[in-house]
C-alpha positions as CSV (number, residue, x, y, z in Angstrom):
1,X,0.0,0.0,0.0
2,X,2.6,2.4,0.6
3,X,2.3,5.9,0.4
4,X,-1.1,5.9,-0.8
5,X,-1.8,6.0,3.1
6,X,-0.6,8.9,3.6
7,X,-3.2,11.6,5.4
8,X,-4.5,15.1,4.7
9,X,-0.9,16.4,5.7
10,X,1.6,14.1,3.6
11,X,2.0,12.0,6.7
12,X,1.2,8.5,6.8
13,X,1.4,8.5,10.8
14,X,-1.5,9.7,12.7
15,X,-0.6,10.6,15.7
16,X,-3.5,10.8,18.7
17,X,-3.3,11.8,22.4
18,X,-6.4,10.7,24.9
19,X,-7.2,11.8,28.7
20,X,-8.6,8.2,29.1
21,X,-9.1,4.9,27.4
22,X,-12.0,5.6,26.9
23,X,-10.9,7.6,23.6
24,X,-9.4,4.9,21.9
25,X,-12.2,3.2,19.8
26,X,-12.4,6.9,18.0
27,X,-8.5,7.3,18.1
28,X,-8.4,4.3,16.2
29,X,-10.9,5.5,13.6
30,X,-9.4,8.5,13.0
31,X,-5.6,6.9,12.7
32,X,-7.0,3.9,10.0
33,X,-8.9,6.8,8.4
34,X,-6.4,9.2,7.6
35,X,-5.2,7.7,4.5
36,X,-9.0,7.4,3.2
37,X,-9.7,10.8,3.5
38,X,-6.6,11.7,1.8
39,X,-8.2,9.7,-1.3
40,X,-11.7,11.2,-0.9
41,X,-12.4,7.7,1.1
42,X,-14.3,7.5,4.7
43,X,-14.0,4.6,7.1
44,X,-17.9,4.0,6.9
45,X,-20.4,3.8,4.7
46,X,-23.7,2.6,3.6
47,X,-24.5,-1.1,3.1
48,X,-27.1,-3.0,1.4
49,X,-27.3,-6.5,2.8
50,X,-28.4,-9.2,0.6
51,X,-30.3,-12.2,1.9
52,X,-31.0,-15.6,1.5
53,X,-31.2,-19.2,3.2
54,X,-31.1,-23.0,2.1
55,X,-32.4,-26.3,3.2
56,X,-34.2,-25.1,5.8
57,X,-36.3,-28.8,5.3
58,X,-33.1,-30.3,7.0
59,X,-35.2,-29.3,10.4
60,X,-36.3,-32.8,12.0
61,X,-39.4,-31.4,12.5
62,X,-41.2,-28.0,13.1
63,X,-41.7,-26.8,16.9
64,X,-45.6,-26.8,16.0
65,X,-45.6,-30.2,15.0
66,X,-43.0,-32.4,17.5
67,X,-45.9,-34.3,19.8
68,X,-47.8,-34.5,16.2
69,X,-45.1,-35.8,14.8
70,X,-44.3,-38.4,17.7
71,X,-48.4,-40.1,17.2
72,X,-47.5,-40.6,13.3
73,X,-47.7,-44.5,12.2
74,X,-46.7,-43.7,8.5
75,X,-42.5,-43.0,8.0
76,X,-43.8,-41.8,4.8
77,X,-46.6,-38.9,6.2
78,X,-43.6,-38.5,8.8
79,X,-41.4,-37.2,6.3
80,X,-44.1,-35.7,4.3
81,X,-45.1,-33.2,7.1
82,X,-41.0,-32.7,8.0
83,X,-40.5,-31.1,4.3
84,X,-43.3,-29.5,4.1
85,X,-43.0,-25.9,2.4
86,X,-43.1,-22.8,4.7
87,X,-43.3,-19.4,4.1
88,X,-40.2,-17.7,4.8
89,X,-39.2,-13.6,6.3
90,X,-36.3,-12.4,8.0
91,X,-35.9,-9.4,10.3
92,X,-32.9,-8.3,11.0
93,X,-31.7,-6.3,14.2
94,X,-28.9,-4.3,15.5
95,X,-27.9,-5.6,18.6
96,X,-26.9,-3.0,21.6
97,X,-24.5,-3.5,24.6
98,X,-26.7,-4.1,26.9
99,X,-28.7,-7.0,24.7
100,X,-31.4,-5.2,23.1
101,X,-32.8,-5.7,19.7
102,X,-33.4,-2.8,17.2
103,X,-34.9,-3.8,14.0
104,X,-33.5,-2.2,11.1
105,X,-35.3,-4.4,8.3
106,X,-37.2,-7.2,6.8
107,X,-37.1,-9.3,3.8
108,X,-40.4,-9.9,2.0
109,X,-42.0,-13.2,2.4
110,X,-41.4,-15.4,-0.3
111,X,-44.5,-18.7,-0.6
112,X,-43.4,-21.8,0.2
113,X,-40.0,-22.2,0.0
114,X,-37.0,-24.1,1.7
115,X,-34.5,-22.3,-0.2
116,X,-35.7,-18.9,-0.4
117,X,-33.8,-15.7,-1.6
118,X,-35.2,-12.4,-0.8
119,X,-34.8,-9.8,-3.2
120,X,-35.1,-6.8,-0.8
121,X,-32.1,-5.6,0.7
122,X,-32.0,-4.1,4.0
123,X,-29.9,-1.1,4.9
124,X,-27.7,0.1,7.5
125,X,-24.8,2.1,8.0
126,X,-21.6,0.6,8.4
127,X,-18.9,2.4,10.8
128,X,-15.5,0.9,10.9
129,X,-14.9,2.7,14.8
130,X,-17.5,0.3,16.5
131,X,-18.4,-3.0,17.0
132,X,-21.9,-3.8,14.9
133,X,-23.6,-7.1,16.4
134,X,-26.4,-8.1,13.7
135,X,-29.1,-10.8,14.7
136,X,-31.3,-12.3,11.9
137,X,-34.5,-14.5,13.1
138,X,-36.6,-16.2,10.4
139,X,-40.5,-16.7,11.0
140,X,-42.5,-18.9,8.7
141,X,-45.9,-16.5,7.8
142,X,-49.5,-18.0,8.4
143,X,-50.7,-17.9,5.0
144,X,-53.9,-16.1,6.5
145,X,-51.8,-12.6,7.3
146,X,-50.2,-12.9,4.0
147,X,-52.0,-10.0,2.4
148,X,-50.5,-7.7,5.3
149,X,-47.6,-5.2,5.1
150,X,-44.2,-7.0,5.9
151,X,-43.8,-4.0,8.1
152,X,-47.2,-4.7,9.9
153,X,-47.1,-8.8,10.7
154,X,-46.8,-9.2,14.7
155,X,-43.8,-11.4,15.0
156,X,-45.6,-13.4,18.2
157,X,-48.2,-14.7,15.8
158,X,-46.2,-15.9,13.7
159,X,-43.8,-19.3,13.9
160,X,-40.3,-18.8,15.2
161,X,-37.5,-21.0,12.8
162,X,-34.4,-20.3,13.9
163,X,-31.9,-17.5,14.0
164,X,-28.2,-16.8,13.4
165,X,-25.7,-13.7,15.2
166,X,-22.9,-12.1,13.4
167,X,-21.0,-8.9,13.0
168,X,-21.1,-6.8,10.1
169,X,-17.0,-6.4,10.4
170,X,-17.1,-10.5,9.8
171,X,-19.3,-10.0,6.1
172,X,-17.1,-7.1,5.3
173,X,-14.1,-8.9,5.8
174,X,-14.7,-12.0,3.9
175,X,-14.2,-12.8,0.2
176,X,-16.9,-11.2,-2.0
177,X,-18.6,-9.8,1.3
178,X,-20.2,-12.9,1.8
179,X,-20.6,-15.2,4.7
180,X,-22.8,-18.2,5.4
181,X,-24.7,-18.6,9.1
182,X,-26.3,-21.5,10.5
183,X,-29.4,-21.1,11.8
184,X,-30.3,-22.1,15.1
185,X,-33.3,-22.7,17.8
186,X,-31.8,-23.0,21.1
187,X,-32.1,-19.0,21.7
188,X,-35.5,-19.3,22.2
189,X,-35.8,-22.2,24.6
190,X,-37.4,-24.8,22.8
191,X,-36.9,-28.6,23.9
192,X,-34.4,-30.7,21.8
193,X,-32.7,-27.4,20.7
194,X,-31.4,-28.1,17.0
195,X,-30.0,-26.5,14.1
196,X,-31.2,-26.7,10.8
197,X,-30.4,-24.8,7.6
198,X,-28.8,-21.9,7.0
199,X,-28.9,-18.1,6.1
200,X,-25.9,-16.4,3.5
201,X,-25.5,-12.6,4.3
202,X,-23.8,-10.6,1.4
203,X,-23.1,-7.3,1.8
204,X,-22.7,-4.4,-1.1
205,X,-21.8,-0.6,-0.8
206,X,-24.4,1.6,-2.2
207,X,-23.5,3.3,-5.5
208,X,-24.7,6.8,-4.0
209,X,-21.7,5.9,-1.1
210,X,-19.1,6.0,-3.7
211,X,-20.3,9.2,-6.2
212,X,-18.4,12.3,-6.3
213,X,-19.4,15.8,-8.4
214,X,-16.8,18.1,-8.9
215,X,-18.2,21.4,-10.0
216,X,-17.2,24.9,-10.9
217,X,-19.2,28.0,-10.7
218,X,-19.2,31.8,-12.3
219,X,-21.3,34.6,-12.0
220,X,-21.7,37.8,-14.4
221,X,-23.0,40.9,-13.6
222,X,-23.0,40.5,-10.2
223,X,-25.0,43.0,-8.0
224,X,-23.8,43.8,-4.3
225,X,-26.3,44.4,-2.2
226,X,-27.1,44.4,1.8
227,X,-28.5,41.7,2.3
228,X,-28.7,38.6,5.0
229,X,-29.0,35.2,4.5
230,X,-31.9,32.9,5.5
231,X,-31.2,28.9,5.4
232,X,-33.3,26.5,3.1
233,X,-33.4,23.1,2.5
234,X,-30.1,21.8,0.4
235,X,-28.4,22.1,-2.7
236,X,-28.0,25.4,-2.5
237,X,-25.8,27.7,-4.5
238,X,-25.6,31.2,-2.6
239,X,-23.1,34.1,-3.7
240,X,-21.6,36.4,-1.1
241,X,-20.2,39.6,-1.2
242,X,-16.8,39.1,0.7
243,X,-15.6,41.0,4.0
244,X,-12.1,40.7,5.7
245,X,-14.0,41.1,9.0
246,X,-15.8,37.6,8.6
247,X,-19.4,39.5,8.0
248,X,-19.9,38.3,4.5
249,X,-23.3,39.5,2.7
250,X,-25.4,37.7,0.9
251,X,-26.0,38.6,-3.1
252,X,-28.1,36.2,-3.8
253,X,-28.7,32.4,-4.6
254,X,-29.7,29.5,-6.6
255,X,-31.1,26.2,-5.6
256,X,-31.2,23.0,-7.9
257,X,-30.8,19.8,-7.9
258,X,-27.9,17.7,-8.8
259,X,-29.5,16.8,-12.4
260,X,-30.6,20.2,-12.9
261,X,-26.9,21.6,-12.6
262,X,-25.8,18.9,-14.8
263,X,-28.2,20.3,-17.5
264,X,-27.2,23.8,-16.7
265,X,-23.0,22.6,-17.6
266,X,-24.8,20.8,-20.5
267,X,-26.6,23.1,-21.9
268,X,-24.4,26.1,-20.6
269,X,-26.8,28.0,-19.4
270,X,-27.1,30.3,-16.9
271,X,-29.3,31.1,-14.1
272,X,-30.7,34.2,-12.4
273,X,-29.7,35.0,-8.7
274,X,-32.7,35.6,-6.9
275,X,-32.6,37.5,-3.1
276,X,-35.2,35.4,-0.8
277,X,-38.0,36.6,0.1
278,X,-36.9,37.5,3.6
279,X,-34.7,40.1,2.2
280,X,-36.7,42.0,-0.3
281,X,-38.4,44.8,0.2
282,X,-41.6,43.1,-1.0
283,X,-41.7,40.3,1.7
284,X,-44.7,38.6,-0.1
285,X,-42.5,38.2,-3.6
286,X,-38.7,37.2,-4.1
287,X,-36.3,39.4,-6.1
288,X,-34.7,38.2,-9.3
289,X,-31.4,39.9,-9.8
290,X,-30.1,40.7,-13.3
291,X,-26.7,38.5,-12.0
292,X,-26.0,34.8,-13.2
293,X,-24.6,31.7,-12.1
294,X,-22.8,29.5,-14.5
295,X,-22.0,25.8,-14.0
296,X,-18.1,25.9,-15.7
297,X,-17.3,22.4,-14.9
298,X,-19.2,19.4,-13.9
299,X,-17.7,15.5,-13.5
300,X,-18.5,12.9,-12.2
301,X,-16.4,9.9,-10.6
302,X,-16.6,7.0,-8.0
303,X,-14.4,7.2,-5.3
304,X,-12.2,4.4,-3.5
305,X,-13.8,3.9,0.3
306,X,-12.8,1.9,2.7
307,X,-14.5,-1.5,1.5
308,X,-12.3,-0.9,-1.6
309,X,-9.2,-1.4,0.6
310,X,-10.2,-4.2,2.3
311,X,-11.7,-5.9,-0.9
312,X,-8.4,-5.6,-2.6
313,X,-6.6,-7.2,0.2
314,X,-5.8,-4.4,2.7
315,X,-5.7,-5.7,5.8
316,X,-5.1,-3.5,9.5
317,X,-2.7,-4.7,11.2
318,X,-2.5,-4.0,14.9
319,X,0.4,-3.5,17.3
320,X,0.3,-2.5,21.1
321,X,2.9,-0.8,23.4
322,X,2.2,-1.0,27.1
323,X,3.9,1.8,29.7
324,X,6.0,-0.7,32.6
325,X,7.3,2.6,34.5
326,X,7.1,2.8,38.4
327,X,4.7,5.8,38.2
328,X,2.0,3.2,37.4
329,X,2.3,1.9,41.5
330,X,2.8,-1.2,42.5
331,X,0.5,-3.9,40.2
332,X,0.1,-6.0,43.8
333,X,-2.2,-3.2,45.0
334,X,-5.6,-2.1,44.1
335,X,-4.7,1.8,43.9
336,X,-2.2,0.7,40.9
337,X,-3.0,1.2,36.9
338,X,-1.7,-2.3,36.6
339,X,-3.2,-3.9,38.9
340,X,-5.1,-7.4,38.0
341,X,-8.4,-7.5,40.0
342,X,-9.5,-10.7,40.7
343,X,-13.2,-10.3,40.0
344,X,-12.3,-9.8,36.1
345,X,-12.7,-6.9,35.4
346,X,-9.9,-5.3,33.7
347,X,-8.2,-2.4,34.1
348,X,-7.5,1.1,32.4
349,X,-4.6,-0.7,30.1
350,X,-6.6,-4.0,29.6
351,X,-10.0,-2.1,28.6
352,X,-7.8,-0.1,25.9
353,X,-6.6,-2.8,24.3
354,X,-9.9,-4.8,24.4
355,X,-11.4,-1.9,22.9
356,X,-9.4,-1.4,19.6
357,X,-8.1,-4.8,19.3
358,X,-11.7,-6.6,19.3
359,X,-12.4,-4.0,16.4
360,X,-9.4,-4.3,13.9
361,X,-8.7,-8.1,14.5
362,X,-11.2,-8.9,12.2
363,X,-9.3,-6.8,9.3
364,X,-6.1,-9.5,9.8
365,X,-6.7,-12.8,8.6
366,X,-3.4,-13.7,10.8
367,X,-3.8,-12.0,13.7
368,X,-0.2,-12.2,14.7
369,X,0.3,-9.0,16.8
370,X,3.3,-7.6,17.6
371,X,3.2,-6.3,21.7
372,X,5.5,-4.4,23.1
373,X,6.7,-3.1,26.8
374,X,8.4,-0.4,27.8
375,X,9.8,1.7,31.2
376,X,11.0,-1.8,33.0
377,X,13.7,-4.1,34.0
378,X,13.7,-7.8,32.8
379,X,14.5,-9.8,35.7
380,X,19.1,-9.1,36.7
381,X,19.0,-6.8,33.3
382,X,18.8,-3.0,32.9
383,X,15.7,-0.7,32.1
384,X,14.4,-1.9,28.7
385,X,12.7,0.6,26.6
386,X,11.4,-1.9,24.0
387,X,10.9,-5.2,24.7
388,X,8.8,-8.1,23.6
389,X,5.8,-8.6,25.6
390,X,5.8,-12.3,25.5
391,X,9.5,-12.9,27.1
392,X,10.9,-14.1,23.4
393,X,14.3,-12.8,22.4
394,X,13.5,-12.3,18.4
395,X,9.5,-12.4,18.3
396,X,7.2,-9.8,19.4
397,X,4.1,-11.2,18.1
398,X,1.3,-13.1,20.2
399,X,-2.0,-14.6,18.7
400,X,-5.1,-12.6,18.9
401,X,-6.4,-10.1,21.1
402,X,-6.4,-12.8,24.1
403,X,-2.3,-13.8,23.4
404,X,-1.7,-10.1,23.9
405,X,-3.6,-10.1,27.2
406,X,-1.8,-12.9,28.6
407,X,1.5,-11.9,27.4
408,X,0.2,-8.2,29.4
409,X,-0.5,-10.6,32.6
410,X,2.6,-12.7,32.1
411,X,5.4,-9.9,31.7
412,X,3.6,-8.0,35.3
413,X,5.3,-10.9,37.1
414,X,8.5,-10.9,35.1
415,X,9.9,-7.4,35.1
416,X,10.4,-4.5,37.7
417,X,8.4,-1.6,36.7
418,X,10.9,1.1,36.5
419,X,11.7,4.4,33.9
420,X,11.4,7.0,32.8
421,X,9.2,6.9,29.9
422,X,11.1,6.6,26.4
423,X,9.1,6.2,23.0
424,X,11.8,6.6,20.4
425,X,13.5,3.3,20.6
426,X,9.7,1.8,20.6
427,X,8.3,3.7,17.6
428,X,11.8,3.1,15.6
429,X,11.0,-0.3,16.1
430,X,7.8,-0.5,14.8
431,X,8.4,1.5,11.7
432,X,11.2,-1.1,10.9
433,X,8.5,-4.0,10.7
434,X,6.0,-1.4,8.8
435,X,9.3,-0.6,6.1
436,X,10.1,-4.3,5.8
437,X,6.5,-4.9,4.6
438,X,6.2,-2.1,2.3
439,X,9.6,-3.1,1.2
440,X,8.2,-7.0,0.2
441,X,4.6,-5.1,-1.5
442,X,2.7,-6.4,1.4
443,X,-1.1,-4.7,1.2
444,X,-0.9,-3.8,5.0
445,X,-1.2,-0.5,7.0
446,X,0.0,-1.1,10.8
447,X,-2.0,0.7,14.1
448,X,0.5,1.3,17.2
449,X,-1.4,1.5,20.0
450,X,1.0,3.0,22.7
451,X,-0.4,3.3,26.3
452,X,1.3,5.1,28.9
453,X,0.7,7.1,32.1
454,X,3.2,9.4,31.9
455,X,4.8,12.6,29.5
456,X,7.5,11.4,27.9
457,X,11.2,12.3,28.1
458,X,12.8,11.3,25.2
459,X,10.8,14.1,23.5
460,X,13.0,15.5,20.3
461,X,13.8,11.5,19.9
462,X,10.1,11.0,19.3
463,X,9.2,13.1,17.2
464,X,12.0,12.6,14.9
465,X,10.9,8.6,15.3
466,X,7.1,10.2,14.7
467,X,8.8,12.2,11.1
468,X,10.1,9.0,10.2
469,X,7.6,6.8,10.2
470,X,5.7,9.2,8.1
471,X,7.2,7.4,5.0
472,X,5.6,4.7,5.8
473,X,2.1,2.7,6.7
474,X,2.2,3.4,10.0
475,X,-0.4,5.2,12.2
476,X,0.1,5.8,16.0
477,X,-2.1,6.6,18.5
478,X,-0.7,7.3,22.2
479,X,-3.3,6.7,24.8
480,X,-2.6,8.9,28.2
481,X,-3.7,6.4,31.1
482,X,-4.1,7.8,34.8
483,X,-4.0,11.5,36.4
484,X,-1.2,12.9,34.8
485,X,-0.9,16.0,32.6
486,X,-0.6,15.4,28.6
487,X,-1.3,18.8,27.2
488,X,2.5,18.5,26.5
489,X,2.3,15.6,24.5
490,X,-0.8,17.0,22.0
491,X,2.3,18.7,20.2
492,X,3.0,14.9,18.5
493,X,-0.7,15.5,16.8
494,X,-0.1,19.3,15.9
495,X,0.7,21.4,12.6
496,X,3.4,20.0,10.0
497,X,6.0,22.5,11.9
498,X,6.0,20.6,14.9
499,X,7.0,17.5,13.1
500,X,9.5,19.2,11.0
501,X,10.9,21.1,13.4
């Protein structure tokens, strides 16, 4: 991928500093979408999701009709009634933190089939920054409520089949945007819980997601008048009369539609400015002004988005750094950053990583991440500003988001915690594996997650480490854990003369 992700600035580093961990879902967001908006790209989008499900006969039988089923003296009516033909809908939900179900759509019902594909798609909006729990439950319509809305049915009146949970991240990362579900019963506490058939999810950008118009505008005999603006629905073309102290007035404006501007570059024709009503004398009429608006240029293209990367084979590869210096406390007591409740629950470093790595893990087919500590002493050895998280001499990656956690756990009771807190050697480090896959053509574009509770000292090494890894696919996003004060540190995200200073 290369340099094609660099951001706004010319810098392929992104380079974030939070209060709290709480920040680092959006810090991640904004560091894997600076190279998109560079491109006229976004890290979300709108999706169409396609529907459709197959041998849902291979039930043993239907809930309705298990004791029925039991009384039959005929194998053959037995597997008569089994693969009999059922009207089939899905609804599909959103699923919250907390459990609940929002419905965002519903397929049509199609007459009896068993391997049904619905034609209408259901829409949502895909955002790469958070985690997007889908649940799909198919019902088999009573033929009697068939004439009713899809919208109107009462799901308790009709019969429950099965369902199947995903995440939208898992269909956008597989080939063609398409994964297969099985469906499944037990959710819904029915005896002999069983699972039977099952339900292919495809998902498709909308067209309207990728479009871009570039246009150009001029006006002739232009009239400058004072005037103030009133707002109106969109499309709007409005014309001001320019003022160095920020109080622009209004001339006048033009509102169209996309299609009708199109015509008006066509045809090259121009249209009268006219003052709203609001501001004319006449407050009953509007004033058309003798001025024009000319559409000079008008083109349309398709932007790349982020589905495009991924599609291609870009995948986000993630990479953690975790502050070791004594300022965190003593990880044996409950007052310190690290410290490892018992109960579970984890703690401010634990929750960051959980956070952004249960997000971009599914955009790494591998997920072989490369963990890093920093600010301690290895057990007889000196103060180690970079070293591998999982105790290994020459390999820094673990296996998944849960490796990284245990090699986190593992290295509390294996090093001193000690300082001060030095990112050069760290971020140096990281650009080197980011070059050496940009050197073998590799489509990937690397996250560094660095936590830390502390400002850090080596602060002219950094940034130059930071201008560095601006060649390269490398974004970095520094966390601030704990009390301490980071306003100092918000100069790594600044203006371009910070970094080239």
């Amino acid at each position: 991928m290369g340099n094609c992700c660099s951001d706004e600035m010319g810098h392929a580093g992104s380079h974030h500093v939070g209060p709290a961990s709480s920040a680092a879902s959006a810090a991640a967001s904004a560091a894997a979408d600076r190279f998109l908006r560079s491109r006229g790209a976004g890290a979300s989008t709108q999706i169409e999701l396609s529907l459709s499900a197959s041998n849902l006969g291979d039930q043993e039988y239907f809930p309705k009709e298990r004791d029925y089923l039991n009384t039959m003296i005929s194998g053959y009516e037995q597997n008569a009634l089994a693969m009999r033909m059922i009207n089939p809908m899905v609804v599909v939900y959103s699923k919250g933190k907390e459990g609940h179900l929002e419905e965002i759509g519903r397929s049509e019902v199609i007459l009896n089939s068993l391997n049904p594909s619905w034609s209408r798609k259901v829409s949502l909006h895909y955002q790469f920054e958070i985690l997007q729990p889908l649940v799909f439950q198919l019902y088999n319509i009573n033929l009697q409520f068939h004439d009713v809305s899809e919208k109107m049915l009462k799901l308790e009146e009709q019969e429950f089949l099965g369902e199947a949970t995903c995440l939208l991240s898992e269909v956008i990362t597989k080939r063609n945007r398409l994964l297969t579900l099985k469906l499944g019963v037990s959710e819904h506490n029915l005896p002999n819980p069983s699972k039977f058939g099952e339900l292919t999810v495809q998902a498709e950008e909308n067209a309207g997601s990728k479009a871009i118009m570039e246009m150009v505008f001029r006006c002739s005999d232009l009239e400058i008048k004072d005037l103030l603006s009133k707002s109106e629905n969109p499309l709007i073309i409005e014309c001001f009369n320019f003022s160095s102290n920020g109080r622009h007035e209004l001339v006048g404006k033009i509102v169209k539609s996309v299609a009708e501007l199109e015509s008006m570059y066509h045809n090259q024709n121009g249209e009268h400015l006219v003052v709203p009503a609001s501001t004319a004398h006449d407050c009953h009429s509007k004033e058309v002004l003798k001025s024009q608006v000319y559409v000079e240029k008008y083109v349309e293209s398709n932007r790349h988005t982020f589905l495009d990367y991924i599609s291609a084979g870009c995948q986000l590869n993630f990479m953690v750094a975790i502050d070791f210096t004594a300022s965190n406390g003593n990880p044996r007591l409950p007052d310190s950053l690290h410290y490892i409740d018992p109960s579970g629950r984890p703690n401010v470093y634990q929750k960051a990583i959980l956070e952004i790595g249960d997000i971009l893990q599914y955009y790494d087919p591998a997920k072989r991440f490369p963990s890093w500590g920093f600010g301690a002493r290895p057990i007889d050895g000196p103060c180690s500003h970079c070293f591998n998280l999982n105790g290994s001499t020459y390999q820094p990656e673990v296996d998944g988001i849960q490796g990284i956690m245990s090699a986190y756990v593992s290295a509390l009771r294996n090093v001193s915690l000690a300082g001060p807190t030095l990112l050069g050697q760290l971020i140096s480090t990281a650009t080197t594996i980011a070059s050496q896959s940009l050197a073998g053509n590799q489509q990937k574009y690397f996250i560094l997650l660095i936590l830390t509770d502390g400002v850090v000292t080596d602060f002219q090494e950094t940034i130059d480490a930071i201008i560095k890894a601006s060649d390269f696919p490398l974004s970095i996003i520094v966390v601030g854990v704990g009390g301490a004060d980071f306003k100092e540190m918000e100069v790594m995200q600044g203006s371009d003369q910070s970094l080239q200073s």
